[in-house]
N, CA, C and O atoms as a Tripos MOL2 file, in Angstrom:
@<TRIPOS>MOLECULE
protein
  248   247    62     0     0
PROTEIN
NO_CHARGES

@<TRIPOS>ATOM
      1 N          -7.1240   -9.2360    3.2100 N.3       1 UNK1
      2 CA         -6.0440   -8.3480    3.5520 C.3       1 UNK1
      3 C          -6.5750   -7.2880    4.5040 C.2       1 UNK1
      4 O          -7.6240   -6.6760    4.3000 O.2       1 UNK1
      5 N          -5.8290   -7.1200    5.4950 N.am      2 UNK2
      6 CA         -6.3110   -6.0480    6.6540 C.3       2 UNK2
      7 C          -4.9260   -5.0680    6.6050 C.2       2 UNK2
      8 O          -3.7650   -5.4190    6.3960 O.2       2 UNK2
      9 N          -5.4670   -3.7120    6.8720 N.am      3 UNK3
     10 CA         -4.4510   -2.8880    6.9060 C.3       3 UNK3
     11 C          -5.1600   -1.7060    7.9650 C.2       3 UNK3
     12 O          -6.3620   -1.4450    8.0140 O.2       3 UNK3
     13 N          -3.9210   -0.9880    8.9060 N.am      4 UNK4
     14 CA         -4.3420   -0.0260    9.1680 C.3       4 UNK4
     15 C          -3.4390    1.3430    9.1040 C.2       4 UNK4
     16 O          -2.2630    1.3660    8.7430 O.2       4 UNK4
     17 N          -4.1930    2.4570    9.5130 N.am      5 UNK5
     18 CA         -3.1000    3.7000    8.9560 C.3       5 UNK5
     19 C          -2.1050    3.2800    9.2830 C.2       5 UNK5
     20 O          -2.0800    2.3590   10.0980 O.2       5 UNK5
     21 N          -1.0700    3.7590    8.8110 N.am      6 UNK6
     22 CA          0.3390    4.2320    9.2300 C.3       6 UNK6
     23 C           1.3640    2.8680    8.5640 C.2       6 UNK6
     24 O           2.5870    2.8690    8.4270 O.2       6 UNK6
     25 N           0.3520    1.7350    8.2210 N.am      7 UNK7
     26 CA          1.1180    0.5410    7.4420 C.3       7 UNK7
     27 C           1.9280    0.5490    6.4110 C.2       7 UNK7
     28 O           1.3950    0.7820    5.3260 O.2       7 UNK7
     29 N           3.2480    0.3320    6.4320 N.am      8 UNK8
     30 CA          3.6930    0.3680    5.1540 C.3       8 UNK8
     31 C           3.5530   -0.2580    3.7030 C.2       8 UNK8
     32 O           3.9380   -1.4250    3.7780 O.2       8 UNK8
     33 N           3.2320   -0.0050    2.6620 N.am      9 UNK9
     34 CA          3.3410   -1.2450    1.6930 C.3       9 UNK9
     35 C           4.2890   -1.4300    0.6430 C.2       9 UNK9
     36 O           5.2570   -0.6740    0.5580 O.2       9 UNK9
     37 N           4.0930   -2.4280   -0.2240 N.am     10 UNK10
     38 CA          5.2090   -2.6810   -1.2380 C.3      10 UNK10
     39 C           4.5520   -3.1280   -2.5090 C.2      10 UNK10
     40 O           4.2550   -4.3190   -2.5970 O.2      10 UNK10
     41 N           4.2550   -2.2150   -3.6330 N.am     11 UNK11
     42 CA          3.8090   -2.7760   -4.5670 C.3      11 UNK11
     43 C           4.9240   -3.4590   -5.5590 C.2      11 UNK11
     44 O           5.6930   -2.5630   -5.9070 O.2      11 UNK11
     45 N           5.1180   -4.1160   -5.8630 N.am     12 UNK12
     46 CA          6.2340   -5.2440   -6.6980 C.3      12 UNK12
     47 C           6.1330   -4.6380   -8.2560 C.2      12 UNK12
     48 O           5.0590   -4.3160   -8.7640 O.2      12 UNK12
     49 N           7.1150   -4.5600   -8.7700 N.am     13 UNK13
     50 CA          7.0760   -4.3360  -10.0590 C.3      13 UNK13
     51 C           7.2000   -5.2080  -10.8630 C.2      13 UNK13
     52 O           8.1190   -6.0270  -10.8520 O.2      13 UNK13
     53 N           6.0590   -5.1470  -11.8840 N.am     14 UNK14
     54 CA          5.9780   -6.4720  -12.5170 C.3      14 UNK14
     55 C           6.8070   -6.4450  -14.2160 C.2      14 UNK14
     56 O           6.3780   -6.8720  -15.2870 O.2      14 UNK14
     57 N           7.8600   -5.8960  -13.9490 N.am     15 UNK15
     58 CA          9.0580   -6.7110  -15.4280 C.3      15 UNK15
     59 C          10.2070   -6.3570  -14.4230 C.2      15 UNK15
     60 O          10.1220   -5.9730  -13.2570 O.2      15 UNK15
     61 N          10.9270   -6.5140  -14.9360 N.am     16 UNK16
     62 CA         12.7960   -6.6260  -14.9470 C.3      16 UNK16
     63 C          12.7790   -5.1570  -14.5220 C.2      16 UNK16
     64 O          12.8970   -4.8300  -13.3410 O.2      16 UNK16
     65 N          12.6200   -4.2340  -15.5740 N.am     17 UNK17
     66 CA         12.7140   -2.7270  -15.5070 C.3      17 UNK17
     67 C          11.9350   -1.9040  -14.7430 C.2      17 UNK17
     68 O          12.0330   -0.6770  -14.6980 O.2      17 UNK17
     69 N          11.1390   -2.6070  -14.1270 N.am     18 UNK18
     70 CA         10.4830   -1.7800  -12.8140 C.3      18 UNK18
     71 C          10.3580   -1.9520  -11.7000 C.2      18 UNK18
     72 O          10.0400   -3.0640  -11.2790 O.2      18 UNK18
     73 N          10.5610   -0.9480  -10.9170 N.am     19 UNK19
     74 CA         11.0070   -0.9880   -9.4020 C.3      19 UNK19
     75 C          10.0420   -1.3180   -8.8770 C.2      19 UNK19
     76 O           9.0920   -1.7200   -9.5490 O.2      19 UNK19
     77 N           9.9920   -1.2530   -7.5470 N.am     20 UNK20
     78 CA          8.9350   -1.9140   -6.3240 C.3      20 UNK20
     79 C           8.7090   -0.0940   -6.2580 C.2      20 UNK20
     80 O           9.3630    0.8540   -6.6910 O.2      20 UNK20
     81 N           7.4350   -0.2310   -5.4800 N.am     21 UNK21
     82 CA          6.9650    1.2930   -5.4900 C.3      21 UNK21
     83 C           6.6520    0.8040   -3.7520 C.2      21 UNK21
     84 O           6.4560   -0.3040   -3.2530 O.2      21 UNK21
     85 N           6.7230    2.3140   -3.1040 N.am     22 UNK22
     86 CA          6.9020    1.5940   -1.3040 C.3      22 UNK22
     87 C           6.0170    3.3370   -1.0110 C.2      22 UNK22
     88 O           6.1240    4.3880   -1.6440 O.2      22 UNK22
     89 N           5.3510    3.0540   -0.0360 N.am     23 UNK23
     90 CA          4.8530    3.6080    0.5400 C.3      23 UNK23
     91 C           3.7560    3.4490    1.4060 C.2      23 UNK23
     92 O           3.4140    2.2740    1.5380 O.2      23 UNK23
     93 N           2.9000    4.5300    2.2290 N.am     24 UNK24
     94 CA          2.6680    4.1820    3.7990 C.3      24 UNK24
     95 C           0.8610    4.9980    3.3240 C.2      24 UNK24
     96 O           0.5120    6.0610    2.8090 O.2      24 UNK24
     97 N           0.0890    3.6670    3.9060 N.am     25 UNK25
     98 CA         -1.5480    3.7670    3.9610 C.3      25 UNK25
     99 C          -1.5010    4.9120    4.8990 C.2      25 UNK25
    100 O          -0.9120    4.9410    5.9790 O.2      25 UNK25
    101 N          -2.3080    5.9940    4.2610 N.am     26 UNK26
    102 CA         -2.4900    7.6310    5.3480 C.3      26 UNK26
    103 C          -4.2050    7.5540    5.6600 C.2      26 UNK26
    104 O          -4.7470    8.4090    6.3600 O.2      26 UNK26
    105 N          -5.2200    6.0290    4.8300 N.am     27 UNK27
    106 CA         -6.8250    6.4460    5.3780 C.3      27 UNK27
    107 C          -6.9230    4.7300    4.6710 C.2      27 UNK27
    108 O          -6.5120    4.4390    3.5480 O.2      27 UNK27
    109 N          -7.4820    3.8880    5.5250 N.am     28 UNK28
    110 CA         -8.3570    3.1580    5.2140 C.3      28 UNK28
    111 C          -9.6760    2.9710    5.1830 C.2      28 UNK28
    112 O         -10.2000    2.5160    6.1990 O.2      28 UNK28
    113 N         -10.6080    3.3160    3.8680 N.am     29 UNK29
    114 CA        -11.6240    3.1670    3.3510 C.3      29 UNK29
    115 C         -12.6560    2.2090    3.7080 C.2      29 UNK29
    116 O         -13.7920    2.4840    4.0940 O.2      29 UNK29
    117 N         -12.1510    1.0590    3.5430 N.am     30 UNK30
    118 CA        -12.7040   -0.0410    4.1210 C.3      30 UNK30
    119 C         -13.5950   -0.4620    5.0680 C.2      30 UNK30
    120 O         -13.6850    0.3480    5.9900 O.2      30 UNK30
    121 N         -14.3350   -1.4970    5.1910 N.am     31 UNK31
    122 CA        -14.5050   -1.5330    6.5020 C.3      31 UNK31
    123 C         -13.8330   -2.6770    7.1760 C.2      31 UNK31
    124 O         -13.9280   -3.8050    6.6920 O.2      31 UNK31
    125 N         -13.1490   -2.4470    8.2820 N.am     32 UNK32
    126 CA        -12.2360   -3.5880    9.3470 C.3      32 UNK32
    127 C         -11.1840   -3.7010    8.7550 C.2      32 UNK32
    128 O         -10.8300   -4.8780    8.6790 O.2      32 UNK32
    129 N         -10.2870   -2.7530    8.1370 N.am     33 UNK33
    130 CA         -9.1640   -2.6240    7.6420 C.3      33 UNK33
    131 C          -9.1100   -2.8670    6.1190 C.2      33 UNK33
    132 O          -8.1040   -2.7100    5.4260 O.2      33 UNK33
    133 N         -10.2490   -3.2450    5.7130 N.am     34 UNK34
    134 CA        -10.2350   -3.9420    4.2540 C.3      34 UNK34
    135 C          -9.9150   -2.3250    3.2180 C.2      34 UNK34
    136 O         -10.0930   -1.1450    3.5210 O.2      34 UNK34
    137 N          -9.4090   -2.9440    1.9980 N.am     35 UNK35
    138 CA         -9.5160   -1.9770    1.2960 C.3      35 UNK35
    139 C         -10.5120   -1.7750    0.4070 C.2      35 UNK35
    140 O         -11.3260   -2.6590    0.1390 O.2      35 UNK35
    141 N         -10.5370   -0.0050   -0.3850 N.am     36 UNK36
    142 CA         -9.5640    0.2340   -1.0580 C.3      36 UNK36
    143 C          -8.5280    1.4940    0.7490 C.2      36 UNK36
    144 O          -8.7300    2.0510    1.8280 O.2      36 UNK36
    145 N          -7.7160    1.2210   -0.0830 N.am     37 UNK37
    146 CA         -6.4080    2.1670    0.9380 C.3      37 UNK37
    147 C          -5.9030    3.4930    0.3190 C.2      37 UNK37
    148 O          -5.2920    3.3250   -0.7360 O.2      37 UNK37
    149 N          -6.0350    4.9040    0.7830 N.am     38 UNK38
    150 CA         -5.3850    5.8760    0.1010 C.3      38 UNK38
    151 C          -4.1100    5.7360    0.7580 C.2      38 UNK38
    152 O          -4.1620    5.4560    1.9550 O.2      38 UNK38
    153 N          -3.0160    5.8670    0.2470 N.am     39 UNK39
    154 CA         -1.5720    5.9690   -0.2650 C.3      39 UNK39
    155 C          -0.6550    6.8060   -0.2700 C.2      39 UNK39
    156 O          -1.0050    7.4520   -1.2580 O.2      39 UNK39
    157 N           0.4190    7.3750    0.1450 N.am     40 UNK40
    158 CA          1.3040    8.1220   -0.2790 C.3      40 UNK40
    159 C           2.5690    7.2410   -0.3290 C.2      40 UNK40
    160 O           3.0540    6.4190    0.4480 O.2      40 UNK40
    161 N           2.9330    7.7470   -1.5910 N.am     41 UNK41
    162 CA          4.1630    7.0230   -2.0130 C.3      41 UNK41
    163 C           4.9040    7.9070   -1.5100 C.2      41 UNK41
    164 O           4.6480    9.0170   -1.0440 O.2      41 UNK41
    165 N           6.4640    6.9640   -1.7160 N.am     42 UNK42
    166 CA          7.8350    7.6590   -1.1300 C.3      42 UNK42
    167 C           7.9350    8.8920   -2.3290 C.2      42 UNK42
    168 O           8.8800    9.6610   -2.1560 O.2      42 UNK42
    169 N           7.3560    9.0730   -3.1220 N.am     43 UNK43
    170 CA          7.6810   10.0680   -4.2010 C.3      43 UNK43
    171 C           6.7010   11.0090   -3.8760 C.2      43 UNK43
    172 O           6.7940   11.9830   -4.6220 O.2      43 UNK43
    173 N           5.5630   11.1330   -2.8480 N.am     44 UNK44
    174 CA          5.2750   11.9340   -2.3160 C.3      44 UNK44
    175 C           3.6830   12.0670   -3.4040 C.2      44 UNK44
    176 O           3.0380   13.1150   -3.3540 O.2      44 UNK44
    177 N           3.2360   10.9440   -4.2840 N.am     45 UNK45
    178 CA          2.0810   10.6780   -4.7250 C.3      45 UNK45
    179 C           1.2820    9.8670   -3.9360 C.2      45 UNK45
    180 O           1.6660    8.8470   -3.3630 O.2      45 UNK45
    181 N          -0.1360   10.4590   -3.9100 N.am     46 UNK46
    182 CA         -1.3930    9.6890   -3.2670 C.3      46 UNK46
    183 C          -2.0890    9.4020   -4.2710 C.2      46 UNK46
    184 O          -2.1060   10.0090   -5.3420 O.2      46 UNK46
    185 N          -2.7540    8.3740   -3.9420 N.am     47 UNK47
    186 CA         -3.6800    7.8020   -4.7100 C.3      47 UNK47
    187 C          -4.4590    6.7360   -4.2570 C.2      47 UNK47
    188 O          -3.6620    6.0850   -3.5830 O.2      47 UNK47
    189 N          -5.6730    6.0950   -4.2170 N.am     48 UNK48
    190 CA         -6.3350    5.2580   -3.9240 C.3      48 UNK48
    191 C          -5.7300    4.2550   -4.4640 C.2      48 UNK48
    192 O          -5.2940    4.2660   -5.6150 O.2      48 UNK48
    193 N          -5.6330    3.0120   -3.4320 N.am     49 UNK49
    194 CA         -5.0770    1.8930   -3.9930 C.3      49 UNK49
    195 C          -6.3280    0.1820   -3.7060 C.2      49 UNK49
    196 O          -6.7090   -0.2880   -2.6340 O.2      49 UNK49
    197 N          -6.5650   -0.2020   -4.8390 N.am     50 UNK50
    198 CA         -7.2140   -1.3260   -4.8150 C.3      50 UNK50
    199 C          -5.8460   -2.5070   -4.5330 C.2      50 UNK50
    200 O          -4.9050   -2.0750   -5.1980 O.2      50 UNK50
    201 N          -5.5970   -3.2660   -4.1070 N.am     51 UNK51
    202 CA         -4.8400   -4.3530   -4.0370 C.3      51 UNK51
    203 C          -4.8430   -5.7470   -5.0360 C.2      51 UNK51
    204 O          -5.7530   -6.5370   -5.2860 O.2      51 UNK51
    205 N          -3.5910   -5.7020   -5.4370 N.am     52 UNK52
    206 CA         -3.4950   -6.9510   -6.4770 C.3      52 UNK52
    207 C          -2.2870   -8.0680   -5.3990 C.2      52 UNK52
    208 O          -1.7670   -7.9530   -4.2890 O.2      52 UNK52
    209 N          -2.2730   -9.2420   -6.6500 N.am     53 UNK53
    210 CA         -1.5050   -9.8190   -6.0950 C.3      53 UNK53
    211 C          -0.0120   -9.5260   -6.0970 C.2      53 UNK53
    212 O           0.7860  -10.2520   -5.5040 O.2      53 UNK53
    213 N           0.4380   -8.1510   -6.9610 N.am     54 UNK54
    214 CA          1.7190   -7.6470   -6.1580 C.3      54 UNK54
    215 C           2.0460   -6.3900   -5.2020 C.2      54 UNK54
    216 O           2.8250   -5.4400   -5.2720 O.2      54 UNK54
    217 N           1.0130   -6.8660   -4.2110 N.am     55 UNK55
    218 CA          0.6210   -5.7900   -3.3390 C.3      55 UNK55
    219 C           1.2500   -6.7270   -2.2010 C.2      55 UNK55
    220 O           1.3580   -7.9390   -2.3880 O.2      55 UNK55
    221 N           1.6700   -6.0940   -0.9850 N.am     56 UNK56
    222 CA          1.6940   -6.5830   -0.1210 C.3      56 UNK56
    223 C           1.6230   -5.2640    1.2620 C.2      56 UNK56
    224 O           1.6610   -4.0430    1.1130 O.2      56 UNK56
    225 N           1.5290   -5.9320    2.3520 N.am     57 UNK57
    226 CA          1.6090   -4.2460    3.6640 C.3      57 UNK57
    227 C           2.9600   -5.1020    4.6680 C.2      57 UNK57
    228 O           3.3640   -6.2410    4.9030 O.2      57 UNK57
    229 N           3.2370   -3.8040    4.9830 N.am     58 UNK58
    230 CA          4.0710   -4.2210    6.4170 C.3      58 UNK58
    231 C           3.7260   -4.0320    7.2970 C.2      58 UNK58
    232 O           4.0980   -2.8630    7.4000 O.2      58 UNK58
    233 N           3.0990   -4.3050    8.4220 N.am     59 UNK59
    234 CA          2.6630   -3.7590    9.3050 C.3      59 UNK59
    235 C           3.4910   -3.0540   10.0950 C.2      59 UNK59
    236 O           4.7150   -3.1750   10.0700 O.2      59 UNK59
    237 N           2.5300   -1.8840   11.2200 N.am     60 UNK60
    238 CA          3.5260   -1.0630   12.1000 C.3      60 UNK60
    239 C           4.0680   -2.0380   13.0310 C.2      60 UNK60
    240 O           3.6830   -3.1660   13.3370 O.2      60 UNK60
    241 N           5.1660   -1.2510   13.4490 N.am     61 UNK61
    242 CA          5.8130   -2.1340   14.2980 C.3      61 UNK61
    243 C           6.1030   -3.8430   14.2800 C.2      61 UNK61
    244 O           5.7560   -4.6300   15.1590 O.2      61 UNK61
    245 N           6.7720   -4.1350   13.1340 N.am     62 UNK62
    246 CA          6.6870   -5.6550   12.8890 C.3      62 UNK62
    247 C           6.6750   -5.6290   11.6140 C.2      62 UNK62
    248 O           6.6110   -6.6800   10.9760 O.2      62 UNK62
@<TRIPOS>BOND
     1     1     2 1
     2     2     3 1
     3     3     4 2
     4     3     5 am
     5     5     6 1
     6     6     7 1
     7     7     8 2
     8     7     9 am
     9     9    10 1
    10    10    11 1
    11    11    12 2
    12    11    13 am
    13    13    14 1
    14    14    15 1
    15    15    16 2
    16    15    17 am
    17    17    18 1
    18    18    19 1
    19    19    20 2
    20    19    21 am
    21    21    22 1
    22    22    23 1
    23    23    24 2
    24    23    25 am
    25    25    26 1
    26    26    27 1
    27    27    28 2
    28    27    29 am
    29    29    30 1
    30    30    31 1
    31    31    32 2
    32    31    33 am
    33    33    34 1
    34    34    35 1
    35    35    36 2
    36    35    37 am
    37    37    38 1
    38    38    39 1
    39    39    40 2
    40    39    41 am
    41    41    42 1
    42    42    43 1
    43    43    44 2
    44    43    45 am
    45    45    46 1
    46    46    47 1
    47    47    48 2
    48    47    49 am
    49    49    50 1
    50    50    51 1
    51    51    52 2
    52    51    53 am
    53    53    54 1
    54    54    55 1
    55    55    56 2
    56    55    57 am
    57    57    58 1
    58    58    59 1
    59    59    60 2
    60    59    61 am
    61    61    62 1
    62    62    63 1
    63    63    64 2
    64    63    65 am
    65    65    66 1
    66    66    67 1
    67    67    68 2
    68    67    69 am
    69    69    70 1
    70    70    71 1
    71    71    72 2
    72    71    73 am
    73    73    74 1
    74    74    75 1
    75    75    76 2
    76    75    77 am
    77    77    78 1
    78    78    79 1
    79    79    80 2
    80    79    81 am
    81    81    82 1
    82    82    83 1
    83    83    84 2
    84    83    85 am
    85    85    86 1
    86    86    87 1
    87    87    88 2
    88    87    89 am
    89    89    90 1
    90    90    91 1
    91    91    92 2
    92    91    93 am
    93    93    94 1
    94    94    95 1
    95    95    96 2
    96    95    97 am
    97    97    98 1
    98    98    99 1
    99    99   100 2
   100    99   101 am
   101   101   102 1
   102   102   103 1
   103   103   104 2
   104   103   105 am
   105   105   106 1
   106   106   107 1
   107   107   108 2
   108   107   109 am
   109   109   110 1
   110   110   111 1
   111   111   112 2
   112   111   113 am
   113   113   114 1
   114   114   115 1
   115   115   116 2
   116   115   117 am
   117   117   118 1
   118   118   119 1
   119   119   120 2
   120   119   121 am
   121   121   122 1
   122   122   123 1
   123   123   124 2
   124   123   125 am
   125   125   126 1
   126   126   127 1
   127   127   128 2
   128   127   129 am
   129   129   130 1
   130   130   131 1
   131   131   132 2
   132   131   133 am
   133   133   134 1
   134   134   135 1
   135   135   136 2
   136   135   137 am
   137   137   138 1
   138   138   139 1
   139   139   140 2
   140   139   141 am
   141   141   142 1
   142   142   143 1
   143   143   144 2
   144   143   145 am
   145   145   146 1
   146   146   147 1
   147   147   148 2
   148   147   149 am
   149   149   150 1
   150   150   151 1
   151   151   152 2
   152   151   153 am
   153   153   154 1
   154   154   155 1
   155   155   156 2
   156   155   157 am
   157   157   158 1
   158   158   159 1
   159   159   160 2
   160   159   161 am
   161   161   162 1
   162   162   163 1
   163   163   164 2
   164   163   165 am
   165   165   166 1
   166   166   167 1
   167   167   168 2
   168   167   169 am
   169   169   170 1
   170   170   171 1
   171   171   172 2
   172   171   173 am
   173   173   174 1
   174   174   175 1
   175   175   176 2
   176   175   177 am
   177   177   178 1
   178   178   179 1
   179   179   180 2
   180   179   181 am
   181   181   182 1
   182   182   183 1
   183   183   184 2
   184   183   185 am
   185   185   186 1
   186   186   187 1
   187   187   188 2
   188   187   189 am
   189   189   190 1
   190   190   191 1
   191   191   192 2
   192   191   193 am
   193   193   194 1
   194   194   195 1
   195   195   196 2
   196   195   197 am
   197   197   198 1
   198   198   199 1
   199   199   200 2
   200   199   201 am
   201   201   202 1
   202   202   203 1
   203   203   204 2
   204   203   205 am
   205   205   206 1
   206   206   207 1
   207   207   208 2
   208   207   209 am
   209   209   210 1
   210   210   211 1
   211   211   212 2
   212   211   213 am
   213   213   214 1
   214   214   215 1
   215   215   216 2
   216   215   217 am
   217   217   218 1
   218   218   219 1
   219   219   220 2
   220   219   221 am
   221   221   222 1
   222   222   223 1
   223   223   224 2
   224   223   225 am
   225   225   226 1
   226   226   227 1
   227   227   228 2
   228   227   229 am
   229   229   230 1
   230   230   231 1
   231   231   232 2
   232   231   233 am
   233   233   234 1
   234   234   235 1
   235   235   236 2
   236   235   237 am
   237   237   238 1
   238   238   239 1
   239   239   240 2
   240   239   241 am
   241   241   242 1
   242   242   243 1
   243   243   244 2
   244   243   245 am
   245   245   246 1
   246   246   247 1
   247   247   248 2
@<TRIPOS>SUBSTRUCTURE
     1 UNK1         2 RESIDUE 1 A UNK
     2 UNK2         6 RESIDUE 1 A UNK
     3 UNK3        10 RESIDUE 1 A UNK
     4 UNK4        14 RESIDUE 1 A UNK
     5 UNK5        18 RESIDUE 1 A UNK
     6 UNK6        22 RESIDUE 1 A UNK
     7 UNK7        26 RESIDUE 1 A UNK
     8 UNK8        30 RESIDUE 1 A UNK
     9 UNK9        34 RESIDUE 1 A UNK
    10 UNK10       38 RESIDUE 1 A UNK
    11 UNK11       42 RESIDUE 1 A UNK
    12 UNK12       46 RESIDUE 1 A UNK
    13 UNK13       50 RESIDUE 1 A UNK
    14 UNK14       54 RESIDUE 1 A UNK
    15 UNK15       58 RESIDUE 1 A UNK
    16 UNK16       62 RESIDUE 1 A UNK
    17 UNK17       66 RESIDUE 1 A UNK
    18 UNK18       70 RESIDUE 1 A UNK
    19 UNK19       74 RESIDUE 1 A UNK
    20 UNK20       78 RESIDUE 1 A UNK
    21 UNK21       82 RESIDUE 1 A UNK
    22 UNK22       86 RESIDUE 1 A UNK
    23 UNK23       90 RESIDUE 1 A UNK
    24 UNK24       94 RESIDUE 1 A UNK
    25 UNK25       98 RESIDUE 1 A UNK
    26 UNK26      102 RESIDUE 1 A UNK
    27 UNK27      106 RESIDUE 1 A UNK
    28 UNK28      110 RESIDUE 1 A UNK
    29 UNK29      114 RESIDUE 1 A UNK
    30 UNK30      118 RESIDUE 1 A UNK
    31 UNK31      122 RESIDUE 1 A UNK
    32 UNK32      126 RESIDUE 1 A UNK
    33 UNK33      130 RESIDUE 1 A UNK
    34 UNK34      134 RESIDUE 1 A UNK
    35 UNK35      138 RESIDUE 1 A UNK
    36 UNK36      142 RESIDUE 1 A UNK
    37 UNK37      146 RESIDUE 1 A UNK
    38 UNK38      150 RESIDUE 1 A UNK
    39 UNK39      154 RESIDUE 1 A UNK
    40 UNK40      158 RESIDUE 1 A UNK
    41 UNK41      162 RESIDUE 1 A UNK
    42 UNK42      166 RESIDUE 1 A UNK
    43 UNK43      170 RESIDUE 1 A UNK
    44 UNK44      174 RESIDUE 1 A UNK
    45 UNK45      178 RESIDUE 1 A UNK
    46 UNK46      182 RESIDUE 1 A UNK
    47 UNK47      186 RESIDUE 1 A UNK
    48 UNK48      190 RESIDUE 1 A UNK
    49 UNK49      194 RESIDUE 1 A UNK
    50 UNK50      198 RESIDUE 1 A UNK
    51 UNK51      202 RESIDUE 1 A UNK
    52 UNK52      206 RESIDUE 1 A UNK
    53 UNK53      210 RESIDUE 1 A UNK
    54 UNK54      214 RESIDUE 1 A UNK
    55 UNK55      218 RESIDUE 1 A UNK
    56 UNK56      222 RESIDUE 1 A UNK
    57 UNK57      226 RESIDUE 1 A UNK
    58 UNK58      230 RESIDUE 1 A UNK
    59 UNK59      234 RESIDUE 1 A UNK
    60 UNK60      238 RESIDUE 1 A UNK
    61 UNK61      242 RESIDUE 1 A UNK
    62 UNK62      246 RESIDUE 1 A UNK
């Protein structure tokens, strides 16, 4: 997985009762885009994010 700033992502919520959590990579850690990725969610929380398989990015523009 490659990501760079400004990428959006989508973490998937894993039951019925939980939402997708969305928000935009502000520092990739990594090296060559790899993670881990710090985060700000649309709720205006950061946090370092390791990537699972209900992770996904959007890239900019596209």
């Amino acid at each position: 997985m490659n990501a760079v700033q400004g990428d959006r992502i989508v973490i998937r919520g894993r039951t019925v009762e939980s939402k997708d959590r969305h928000g935009e990579i502000i520092e990739v850690r990594g090296a060559n885009g790899q993670p881990p990725y710090l985060v700000r969610f649309d709720d205006g929380h950061e946090t370092v994010v390791f990537p699972g398989g209900d992770f996904s990015v959007e890239k900019v523009g596209g």
